[in-house]
C-alpha positions as CSV (number, residue, x, y, z in Angstrom):
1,X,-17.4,15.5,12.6
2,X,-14.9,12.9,12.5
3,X,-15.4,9.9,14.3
4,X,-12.3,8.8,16.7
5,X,-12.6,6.1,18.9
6,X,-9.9,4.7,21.6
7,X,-9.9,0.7,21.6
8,X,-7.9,-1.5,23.8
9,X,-5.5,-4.8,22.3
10,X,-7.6,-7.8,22.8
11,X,-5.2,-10.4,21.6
12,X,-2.1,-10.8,19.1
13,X,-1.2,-13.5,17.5
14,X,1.5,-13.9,15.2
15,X,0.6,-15.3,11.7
16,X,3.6,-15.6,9.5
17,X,7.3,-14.4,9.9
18,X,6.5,-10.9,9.9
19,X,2.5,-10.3,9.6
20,X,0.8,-10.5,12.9
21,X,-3.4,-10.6,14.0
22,X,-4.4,-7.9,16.0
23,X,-7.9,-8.2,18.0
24,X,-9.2,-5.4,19.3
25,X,-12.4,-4.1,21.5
26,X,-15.3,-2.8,19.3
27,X,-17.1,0.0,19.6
28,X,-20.9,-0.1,20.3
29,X,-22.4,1.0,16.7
30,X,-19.0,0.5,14.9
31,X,-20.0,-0.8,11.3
32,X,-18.2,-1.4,8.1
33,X,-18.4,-3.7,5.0
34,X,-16.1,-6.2,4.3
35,X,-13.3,-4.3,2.5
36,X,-13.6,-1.3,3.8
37,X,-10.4,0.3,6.0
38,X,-9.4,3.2,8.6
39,X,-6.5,5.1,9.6
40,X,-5.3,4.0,12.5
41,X,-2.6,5.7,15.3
42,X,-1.4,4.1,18.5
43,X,-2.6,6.2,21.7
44,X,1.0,6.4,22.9
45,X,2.9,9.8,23.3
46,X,5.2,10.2,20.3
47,X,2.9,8.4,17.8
48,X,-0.5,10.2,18.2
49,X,0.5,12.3,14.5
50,X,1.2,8.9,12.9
51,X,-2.0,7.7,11.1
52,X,-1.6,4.4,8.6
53,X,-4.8,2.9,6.9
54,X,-5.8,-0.6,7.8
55,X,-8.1,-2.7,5.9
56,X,-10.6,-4.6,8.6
57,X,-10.2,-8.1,8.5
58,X,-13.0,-9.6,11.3
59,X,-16.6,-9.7,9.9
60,X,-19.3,-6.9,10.7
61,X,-21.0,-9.7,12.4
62,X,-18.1,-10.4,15.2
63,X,-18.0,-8.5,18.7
64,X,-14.1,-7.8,18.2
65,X,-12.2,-5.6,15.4
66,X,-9.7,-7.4,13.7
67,X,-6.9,-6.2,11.2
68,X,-4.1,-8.4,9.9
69,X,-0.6,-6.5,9.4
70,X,2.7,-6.7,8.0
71,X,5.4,-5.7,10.4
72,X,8.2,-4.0,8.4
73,X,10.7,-3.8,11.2
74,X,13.6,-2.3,8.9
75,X,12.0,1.0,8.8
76,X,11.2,1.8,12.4
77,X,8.0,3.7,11.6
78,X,4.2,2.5,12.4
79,X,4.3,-0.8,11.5
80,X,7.4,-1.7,13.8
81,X,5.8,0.1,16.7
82,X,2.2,-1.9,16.6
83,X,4.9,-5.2,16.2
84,X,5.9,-4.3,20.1
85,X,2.5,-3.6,21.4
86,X,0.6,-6.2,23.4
87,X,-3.1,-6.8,24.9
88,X,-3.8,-3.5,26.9
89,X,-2.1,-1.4,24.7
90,X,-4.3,1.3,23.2
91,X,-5.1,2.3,19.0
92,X,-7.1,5.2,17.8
93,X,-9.5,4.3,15.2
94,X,-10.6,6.7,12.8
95,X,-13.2,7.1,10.4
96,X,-14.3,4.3,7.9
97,X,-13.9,4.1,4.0
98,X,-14.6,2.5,1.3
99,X,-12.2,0.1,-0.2
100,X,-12.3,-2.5,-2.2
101,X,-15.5,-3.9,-2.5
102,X,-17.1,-7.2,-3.7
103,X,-19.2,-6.4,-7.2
104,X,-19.3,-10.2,-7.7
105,X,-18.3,-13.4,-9.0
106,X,-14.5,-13.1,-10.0
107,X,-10.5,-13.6,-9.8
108,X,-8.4,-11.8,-6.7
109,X,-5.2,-11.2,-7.6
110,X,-3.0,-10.2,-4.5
111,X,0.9,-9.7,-4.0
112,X,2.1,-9.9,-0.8
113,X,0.6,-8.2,2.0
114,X,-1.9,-7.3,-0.7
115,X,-4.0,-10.0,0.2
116,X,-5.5,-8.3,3.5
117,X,-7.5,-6.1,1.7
118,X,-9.6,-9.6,0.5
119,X,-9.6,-11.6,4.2
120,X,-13.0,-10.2,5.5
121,X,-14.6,-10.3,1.9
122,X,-14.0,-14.3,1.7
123,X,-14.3,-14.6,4.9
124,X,-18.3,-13.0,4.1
125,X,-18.9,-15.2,1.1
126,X,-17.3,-18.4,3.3
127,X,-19.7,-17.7,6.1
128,X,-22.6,-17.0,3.7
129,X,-21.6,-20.2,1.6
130,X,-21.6,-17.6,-1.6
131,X,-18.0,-18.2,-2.4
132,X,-18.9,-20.1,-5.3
133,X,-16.1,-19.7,-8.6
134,X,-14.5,-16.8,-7.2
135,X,-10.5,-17.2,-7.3
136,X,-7.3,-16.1,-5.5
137,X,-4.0,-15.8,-7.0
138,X,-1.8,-14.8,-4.5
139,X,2.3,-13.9,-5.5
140,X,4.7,-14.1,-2.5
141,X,8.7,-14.2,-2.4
142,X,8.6,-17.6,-0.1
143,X,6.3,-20.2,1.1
144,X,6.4,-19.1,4.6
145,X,5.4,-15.5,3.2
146,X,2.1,-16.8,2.6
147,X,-0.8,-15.2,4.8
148,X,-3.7,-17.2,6.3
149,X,-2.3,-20.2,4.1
150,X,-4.5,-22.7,5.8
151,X,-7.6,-20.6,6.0
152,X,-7.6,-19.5,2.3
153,X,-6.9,-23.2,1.0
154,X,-10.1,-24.3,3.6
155,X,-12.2,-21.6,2.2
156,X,-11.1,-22.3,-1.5
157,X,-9.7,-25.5,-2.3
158,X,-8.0,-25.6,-5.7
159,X,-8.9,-21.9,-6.4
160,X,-6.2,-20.8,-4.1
161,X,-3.2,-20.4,-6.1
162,X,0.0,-19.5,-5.3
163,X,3.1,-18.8,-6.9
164,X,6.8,-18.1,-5.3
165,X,9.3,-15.7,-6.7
166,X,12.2,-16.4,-4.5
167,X,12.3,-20.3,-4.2
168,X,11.6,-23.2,-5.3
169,X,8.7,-24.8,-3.9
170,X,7.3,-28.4,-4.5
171,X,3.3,-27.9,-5.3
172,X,3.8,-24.2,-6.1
173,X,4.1,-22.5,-9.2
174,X,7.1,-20.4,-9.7
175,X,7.4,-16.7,-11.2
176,X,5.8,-13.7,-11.1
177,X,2.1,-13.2,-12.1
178,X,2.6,-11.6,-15.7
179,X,0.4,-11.8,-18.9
180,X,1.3,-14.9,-19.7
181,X,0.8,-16.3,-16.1
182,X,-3.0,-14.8,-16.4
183,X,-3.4,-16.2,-19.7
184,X,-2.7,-19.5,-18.5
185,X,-4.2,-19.5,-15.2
186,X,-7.2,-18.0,-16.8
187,X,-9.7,-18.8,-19.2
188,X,-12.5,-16.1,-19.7
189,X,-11.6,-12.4,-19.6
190,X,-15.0,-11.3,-19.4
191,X,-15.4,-11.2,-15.4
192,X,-14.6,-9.3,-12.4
193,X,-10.9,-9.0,-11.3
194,X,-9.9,-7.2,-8.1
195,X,-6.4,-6.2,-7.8
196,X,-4.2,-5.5,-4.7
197,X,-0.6,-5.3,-4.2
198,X,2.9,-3.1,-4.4
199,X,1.6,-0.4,-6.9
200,X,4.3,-1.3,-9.4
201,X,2.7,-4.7,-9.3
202,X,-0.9,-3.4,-9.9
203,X,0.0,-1.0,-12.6
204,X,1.3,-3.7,-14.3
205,X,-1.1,-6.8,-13.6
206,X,-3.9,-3.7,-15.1
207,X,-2.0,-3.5,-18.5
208,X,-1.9,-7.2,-18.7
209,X,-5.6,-7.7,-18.3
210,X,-6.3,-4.9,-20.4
211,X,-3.8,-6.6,-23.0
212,X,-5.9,-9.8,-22.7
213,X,-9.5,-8.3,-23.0
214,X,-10.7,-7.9,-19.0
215,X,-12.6,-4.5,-18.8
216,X,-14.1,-4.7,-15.1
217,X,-10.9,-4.3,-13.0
218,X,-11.4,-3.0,-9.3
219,X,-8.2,-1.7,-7.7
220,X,-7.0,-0.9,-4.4
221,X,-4.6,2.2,-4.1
């Protein structure tokens, strides 16, 4: 049987532009591992048909839920409705699934929004001080697009890279993360690469890596 449980808004807090923190209550029992996602619908009249997958971005170990999400207010659909909610307001959570998962040591490569999928996974090796040579390269059209900016560059130092498409930043690269990006970013091949992002992006960051020898390529779709 599926599980469905109804969870009040504990908090929101807005953390770019456009991508807010949700905090919500937890359900005795809930578990997940960091990674992992569920479908979520707001408990209001109108919406309750409306399920969009989240990726959990609190630790297993806190007594909240947390998700991080881009508001795309253009298109009037889920997104834009949880951007109006506030602390009382009601979600439905579903059941949970497996998404990316860590298998390891290795470079995150994120676009955009892509990044959530990777917050409680860091966040995991942070707390248990494994985060060792893992990397993030993270692609974003601004500066200001950049999620948890100060949080990944605590949590990773010099291993958080970022590079701006639409600007020109001081002390960011500037382009696109193509082959030659990855090639010069990166040195051995022969590790573990996860990959999240627009899927035009991921299709072709996959036929990059391939192109330059990386066999152990974990995707989210």
């Amino acid at each position: 049987m599926e599980e469905k449980h109804i969870v009040k808004i504990l908090s929101v807090e807005q953390d770019t532009h456009d991508v807010k923190r949700f905090r919500l209550e937890k359900p005795s029992g809930y578990s997940f591992i960091p990674g992992q996602a569920t479908e979520v619908t707001i408990n209001k009249e109108g919406w309750l048909d409306k399920r969009n997958p989240f990726t959990f971005t609190s630790l297993n170990a806190w007594d909240f839920l947390e998700f991080t999400i881009k508001i795309y207010d253009e298109h009037q659909d889920v997104t834009h409705q949880l951007g109006l909610l506030e602390p009382g307001d009601e979600l439905i959570l579903h059941d949970v699934w497996g998404a990316i998962q860590y298998k390891g040591e290795g470079t995150f490569i994120a676009g955009g929004a892509g990044v959530t999928p990777f917050i409680a996974i860091f966040r995991q090796l942070h707390e248990d001080k494994t985060i060792g040579a893992n990397k993030l390269l993270c692609s974003n059209k601004t500066v200001a697009d950049i999620i948890l900016k100060d949080e990944f560059t605590d949590m990773l130092g010099e291993n958080f890279i970022n590079t701006i498409t639409a600007e020109n930043a001081a002390g960011y690269d500037h382009g696109r993360i193509d082959e030659a990006y990855l090639k010069e970013k990166i040195r051995d091949f022969n590790q573990q690469f996860y990959v999240c992002g627009p899927d035009e992006m991921i299709a072709a960051i996959q036929q990059a890596l391939g192109n330059l020898g990386a066999s152990a390529i974990t995707v989210e779709l």
